[in-house]
C-alpha positions as CSV (number, residue, x, y, z in Angstrom):
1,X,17.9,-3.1,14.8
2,X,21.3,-3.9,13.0
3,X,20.5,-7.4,13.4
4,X,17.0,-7.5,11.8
5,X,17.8,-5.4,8.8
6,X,20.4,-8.4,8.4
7,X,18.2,-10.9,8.7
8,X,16.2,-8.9,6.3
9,X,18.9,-8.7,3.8
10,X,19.6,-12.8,3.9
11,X,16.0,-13.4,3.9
12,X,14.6,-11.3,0.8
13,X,14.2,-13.9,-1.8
14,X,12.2,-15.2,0.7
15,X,10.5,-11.9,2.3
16,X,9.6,-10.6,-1.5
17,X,6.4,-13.3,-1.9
18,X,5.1,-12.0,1.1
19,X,1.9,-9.8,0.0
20,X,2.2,-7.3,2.3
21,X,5.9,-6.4,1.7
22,X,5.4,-4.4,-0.9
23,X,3.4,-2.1,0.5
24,X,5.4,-2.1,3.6
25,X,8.4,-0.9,1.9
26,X,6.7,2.0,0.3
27,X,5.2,3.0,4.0
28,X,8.9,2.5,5.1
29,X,9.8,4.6,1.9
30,X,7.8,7.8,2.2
31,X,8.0,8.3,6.0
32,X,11.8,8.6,5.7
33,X,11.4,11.0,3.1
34,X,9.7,12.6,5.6
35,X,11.8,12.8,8.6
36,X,13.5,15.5,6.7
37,X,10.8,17.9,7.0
38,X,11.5,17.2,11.5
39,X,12.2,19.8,13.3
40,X,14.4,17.5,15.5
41,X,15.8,14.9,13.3
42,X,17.2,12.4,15.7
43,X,13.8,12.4,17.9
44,X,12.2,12.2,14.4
45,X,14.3,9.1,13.5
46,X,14.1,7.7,17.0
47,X,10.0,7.2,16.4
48,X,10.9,5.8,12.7
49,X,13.1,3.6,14.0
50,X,9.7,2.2,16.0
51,X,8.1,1.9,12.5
52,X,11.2,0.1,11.2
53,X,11.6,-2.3,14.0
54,X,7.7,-3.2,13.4
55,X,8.1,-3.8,9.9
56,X,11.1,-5.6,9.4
57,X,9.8,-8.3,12.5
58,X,7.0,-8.6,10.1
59,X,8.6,-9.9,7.1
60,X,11.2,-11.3,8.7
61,X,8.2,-13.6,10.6
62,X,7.2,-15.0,7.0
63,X,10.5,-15.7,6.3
64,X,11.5,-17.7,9.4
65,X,8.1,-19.4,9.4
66,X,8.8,-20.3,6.0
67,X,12.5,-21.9,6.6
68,X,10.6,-23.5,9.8
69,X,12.5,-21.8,12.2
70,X,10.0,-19.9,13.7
71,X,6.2,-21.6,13.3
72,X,3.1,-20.3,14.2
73,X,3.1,-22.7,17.4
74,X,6.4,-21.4,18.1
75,X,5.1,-17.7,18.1
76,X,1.7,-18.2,19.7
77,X,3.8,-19.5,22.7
78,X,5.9,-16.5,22.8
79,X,2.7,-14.4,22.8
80,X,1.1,-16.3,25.6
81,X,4.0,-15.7,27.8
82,X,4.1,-11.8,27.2
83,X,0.5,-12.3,27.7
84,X,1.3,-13.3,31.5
85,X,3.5,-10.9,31.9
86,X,1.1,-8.2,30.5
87,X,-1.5,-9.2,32.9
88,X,1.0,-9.5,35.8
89,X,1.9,-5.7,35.6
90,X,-1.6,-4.8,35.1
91,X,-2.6,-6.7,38.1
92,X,0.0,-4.9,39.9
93,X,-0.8,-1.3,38.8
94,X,-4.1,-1.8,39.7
95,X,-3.7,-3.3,43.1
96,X,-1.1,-0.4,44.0
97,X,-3.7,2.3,42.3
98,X,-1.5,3.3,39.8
99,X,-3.7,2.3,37.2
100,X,-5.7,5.4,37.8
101,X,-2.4,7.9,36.8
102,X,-1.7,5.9,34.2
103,X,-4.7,3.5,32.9
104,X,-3.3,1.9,29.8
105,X,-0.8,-0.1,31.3
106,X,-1.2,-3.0,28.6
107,X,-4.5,-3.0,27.3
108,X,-3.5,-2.1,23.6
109,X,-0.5,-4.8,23.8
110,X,-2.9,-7.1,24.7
111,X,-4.9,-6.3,22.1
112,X,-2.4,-6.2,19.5
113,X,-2.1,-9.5,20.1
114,X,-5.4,-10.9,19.9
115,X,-6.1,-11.8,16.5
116,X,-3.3,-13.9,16.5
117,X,-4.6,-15.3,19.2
118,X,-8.0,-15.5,18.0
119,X,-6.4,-17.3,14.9
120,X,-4.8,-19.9,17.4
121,X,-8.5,-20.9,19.2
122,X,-9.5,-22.2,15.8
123,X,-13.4,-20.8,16.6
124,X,-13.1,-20.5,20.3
125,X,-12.1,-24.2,20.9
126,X,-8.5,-23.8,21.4
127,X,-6.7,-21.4,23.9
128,X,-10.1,-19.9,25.8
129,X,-8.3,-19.5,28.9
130,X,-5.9,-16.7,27.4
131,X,-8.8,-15.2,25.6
132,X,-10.4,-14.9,28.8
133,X,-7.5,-13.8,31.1
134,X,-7.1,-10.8,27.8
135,X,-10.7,-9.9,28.1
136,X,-10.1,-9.0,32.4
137,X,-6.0,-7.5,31.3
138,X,-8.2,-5.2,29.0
139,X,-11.5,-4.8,31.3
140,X,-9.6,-3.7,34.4
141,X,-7.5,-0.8,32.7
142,X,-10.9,0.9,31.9
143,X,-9.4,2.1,28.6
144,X,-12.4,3.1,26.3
145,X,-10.7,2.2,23.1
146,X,-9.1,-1.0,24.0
147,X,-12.7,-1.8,25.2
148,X,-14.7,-1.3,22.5
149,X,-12.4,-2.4,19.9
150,X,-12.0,-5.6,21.6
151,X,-15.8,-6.1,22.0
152,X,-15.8,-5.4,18.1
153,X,-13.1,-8.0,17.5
154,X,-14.9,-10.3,19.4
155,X,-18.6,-10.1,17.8
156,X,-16.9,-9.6,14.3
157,X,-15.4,-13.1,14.7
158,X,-18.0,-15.0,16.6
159,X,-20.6,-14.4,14.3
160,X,-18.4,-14.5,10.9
161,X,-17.2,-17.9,12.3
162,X,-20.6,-19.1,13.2
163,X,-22.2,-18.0,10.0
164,X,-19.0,-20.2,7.8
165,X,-19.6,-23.3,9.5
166,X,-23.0,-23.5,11.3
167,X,-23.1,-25.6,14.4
168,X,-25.3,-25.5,17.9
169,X,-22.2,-26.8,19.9
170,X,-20.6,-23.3,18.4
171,X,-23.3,-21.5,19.1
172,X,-23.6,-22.6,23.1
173,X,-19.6,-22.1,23.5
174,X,-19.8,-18.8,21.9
175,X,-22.6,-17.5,23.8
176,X,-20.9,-18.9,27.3
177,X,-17.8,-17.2,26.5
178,X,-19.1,-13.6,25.4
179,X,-21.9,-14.0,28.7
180,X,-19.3,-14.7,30.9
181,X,-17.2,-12.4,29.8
182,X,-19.7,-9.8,30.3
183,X,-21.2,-11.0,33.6
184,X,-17.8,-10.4,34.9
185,X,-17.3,-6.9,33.7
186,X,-20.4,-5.9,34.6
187,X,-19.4,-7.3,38.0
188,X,-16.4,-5.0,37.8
189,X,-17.8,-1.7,36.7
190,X,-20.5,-2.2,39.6
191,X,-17.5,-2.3,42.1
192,X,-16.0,0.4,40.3
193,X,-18.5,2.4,39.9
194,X,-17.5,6.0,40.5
195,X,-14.7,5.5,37.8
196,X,-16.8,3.9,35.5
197,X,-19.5,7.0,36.3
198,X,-16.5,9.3,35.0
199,X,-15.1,7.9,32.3
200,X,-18.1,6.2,30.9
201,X,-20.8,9.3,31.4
202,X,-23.0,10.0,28.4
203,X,-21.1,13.2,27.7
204,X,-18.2,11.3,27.0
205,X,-19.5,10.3,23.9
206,X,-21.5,12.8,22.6
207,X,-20.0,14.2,19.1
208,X,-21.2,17.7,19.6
209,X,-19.2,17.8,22.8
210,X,-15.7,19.3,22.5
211,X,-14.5,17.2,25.9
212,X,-15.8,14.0,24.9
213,X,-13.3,10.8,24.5
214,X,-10.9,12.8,26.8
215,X,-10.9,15.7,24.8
216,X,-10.5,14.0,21.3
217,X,-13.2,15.1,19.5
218,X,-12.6,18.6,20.1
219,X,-8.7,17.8,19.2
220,X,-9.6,16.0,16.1
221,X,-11.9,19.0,14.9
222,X,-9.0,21.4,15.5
223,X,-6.5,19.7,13.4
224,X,-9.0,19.0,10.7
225,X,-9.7,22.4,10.5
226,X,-6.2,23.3,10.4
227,X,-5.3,20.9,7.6
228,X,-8.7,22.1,5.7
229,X,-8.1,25.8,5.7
230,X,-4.0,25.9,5.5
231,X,-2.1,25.2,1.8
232,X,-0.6,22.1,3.1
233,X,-3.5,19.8,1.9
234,X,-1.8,17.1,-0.3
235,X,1.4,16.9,1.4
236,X,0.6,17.9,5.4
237,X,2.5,20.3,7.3
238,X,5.4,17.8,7.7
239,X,6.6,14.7,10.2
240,X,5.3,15.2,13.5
241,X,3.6,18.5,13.6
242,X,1.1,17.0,15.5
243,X,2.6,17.1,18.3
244,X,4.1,20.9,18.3
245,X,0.5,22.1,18.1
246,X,0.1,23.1,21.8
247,X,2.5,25.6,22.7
248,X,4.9,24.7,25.2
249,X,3.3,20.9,25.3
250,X,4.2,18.3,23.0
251,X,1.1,16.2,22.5
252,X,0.7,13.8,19.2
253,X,-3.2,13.8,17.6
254,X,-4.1,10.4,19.6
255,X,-5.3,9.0,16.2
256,X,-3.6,7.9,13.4
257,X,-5.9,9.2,10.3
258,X,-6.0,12.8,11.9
259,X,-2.2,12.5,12.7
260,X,-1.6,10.9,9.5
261,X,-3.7,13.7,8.0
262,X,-2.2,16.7,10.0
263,X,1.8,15.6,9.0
264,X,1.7,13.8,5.6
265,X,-1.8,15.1,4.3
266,X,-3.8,12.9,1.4
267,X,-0.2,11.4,1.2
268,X,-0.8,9.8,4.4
269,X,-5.0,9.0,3.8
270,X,-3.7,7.3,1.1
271,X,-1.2,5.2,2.7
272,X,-3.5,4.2,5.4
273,X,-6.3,3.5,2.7
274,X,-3.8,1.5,0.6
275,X,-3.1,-0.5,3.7
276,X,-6.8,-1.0,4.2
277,X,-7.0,-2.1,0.8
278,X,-4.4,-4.6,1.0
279,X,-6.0,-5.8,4.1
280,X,-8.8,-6.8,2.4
281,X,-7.7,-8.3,-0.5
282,X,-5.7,-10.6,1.4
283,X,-8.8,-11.4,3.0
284,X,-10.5,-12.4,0.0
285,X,-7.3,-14.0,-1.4
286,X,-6.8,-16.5,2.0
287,X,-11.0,-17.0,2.4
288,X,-10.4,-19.0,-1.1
289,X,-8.5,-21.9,1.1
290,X,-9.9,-21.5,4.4
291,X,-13.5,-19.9,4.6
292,X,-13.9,-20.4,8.5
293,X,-10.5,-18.9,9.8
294,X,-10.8,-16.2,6.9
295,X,-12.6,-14.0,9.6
296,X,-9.9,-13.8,11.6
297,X,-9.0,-11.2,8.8
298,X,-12.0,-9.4,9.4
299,X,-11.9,-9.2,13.5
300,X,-8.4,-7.6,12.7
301,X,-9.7,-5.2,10.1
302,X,-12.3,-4.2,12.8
303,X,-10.2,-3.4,15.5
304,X,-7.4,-1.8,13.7
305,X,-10.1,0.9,11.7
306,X,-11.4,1.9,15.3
307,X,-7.9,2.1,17.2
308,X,-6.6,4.1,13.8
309,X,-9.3,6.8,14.2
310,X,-9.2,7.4,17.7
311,X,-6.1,6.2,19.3
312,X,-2.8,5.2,17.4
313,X,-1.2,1.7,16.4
314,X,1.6,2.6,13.3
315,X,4.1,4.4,15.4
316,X,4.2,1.8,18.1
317,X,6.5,-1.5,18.4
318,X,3.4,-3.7,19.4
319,X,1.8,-3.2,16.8
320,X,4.0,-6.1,15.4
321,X,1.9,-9.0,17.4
322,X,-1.3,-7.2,15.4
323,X,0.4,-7.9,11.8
324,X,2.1,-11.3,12.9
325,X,-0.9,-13.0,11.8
326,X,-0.8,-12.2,8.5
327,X,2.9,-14.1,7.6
328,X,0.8,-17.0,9.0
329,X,-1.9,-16.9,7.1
330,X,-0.2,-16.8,3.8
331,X,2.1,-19.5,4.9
332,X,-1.3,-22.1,6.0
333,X,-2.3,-21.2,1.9
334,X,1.3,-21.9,0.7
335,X,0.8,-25.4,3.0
336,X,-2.2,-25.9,1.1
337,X,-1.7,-25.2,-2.2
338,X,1.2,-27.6,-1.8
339,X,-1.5,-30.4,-0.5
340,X,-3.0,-30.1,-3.2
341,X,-0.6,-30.1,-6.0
342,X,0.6,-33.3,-4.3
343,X,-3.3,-34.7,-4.3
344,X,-3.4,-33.8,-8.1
345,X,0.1,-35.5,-8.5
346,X,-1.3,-38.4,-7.4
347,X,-4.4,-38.4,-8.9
348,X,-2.6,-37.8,-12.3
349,X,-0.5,-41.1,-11.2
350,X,-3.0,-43.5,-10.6
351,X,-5.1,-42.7,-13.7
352,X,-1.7,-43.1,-15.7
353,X,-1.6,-46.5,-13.8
């Protein structure tokens, strides 16, 4: 941590054109004014310090991919390797039955890092194998979320990236991809089918049902109803009441608007809403340069509104492979822009000539 609030500190002049510092800072900003309202300081600080971590890699990612120490190529390869080892301890979990005490394993790492990914295969063309070996990491943890989001990533950016530039060959590789894909995991659930039968029962996602998504939906009315009715609206009852809910069981609210909602109140809507805003804004700003990958932007916007409402991505330290994409991104316009100038320059030239 000492080192990357260093390399923070030498790289600002640099870190400061990133769009998304700005709001990152403020984030940073009001949660530690928060951790004063802990009940346990040092556990509060140990989960900001998760927050911190997260951030700082961020901005710290623009600024070495900006000096050229640190290129997208460079990073997609580090994320291909944790990839392996992802699916390696997946593998393993669920060929020693482990998997079924404690199901997550990797599937949200793995999907943290898929719009980067996703990014990378330039339209499916480029790095298919790893989007295929993601798809069976994620499939055979049988985590809902992970599932659906990644399904939702998936069809947001097939059919943006087939709708900016048209073409049949697109078409066929897309469809081969997704059908495969989902030959094989309906190949899986068949041979796991009293699993699937549990976790994936109709009950499980009915909204009137208390139980459903594990239990969430009767958490999630719970702490709304306890923000709703209590005087803590605006500011929320303080940083990580969530979890001290249940007596004598420390459980956070699995969701990071009703968590959000429950500790910081509108304060923390707001953030998350600011952050949405930003999100897509820089989508609008980058689709300027490059229409076709622009969707990327989109995929990622999907997958992170569904894991914010019912699981949880800001207090975790993957959750810096999910924003990695977006120093890249500004850094392809920068490396555009910079084209172009040149082209103008030139231009300019010749008619002087």
């Amino acid at each position: 941590m000492v080192l990357l609030i260093k390399e923070y500190v030498l790289n600002f002049q640099i870190i400061r054109k990133f769009k998304l510092h700005t709001f990152f800072m403020v984030f940073l900003i009001v949660l530690f004014l928060y951790l004063f309202t802990d009940r346990d300081l040092f556990d509060g600080f140990w989960v900001y310090s998760k927050i911190l971590y997260w951030v700082l890699g961020v901005n710290i990612l623009f600024a070495y991919g900006y000096r050229g120490v640190l290129t997208m190529e460079d990073f997609t390869k580090v994320l291909k390797r944790v990839i392996y080892v992802a699916v390696g301890f997946s593998l393993i979990f669920f060929i020693t039955g482990f998997i079924k005490d404690d199901y997550n394993v990797a599937a949200y790492l793995i999907l943290f890092m898929y719009p980067l990914l996703l990014f990378s295969s330039y339209g499916y063309k480029k790095n298919v194998f790893f989007i295929v070996l993601s798809a069976f990491a994620i499939l055979i943890t049988l985590k809902r979320g992970a599932m659906i989001a990644f399904v939702a990533g998936n069809i947001v950016y097939y059919l943006g990236n087939l709708n900016a530039d048209f073409s049949f060959k697109k078409l066929f590789t897309g469809l081969i991809i997704l059908l495969s894909i989902s030959f094989a995991g309906l190949t899986y659930f068949q041979l796991q089918e009293d699993e699937v039968g549990e976790r994936f029962e109709e009950d499980q996602f009915d909204p009137s049902n208390e139980r459903a998504g594990s239990g969430r939906i009767g958490a999630y009315t719970r702490i709304y109803d306890l923000w709703y009715n209590s005087d803590n609206k605006m500011f929320g009852f303080g940083n990580q009441e969530d979890t001290y809910r249940n007596v004598g069981k420390r459980t956070h609210a699995h969701s990071d608007i009703f968590g959000f909602l429950y500790n910081f109140g509108i304060v923390g809507i707001l953030l998350i809403i600011w952050l949405y805003i930003k999100v897509i804004g820089f989508y609008f700003y980058y689709r300027k340069y490059d229409r076709e990958n622009s969707v990327v932007i989109l995929s990622l916007f999907a997958i992170m509104v569904l894991v914010n409402f019912y699981s949880g991505m800001l207090r975790t330290t993957n959750v810096l492979y999910f924003f990695s994409v977006f120093p890249y991104l500004q850094l392809r316009v920068m490396f555009i822009k910079q084209q172009q100038q040149q082209q103008q320059q030139q231009q300019q030239q010749q008619v002087i000539v």
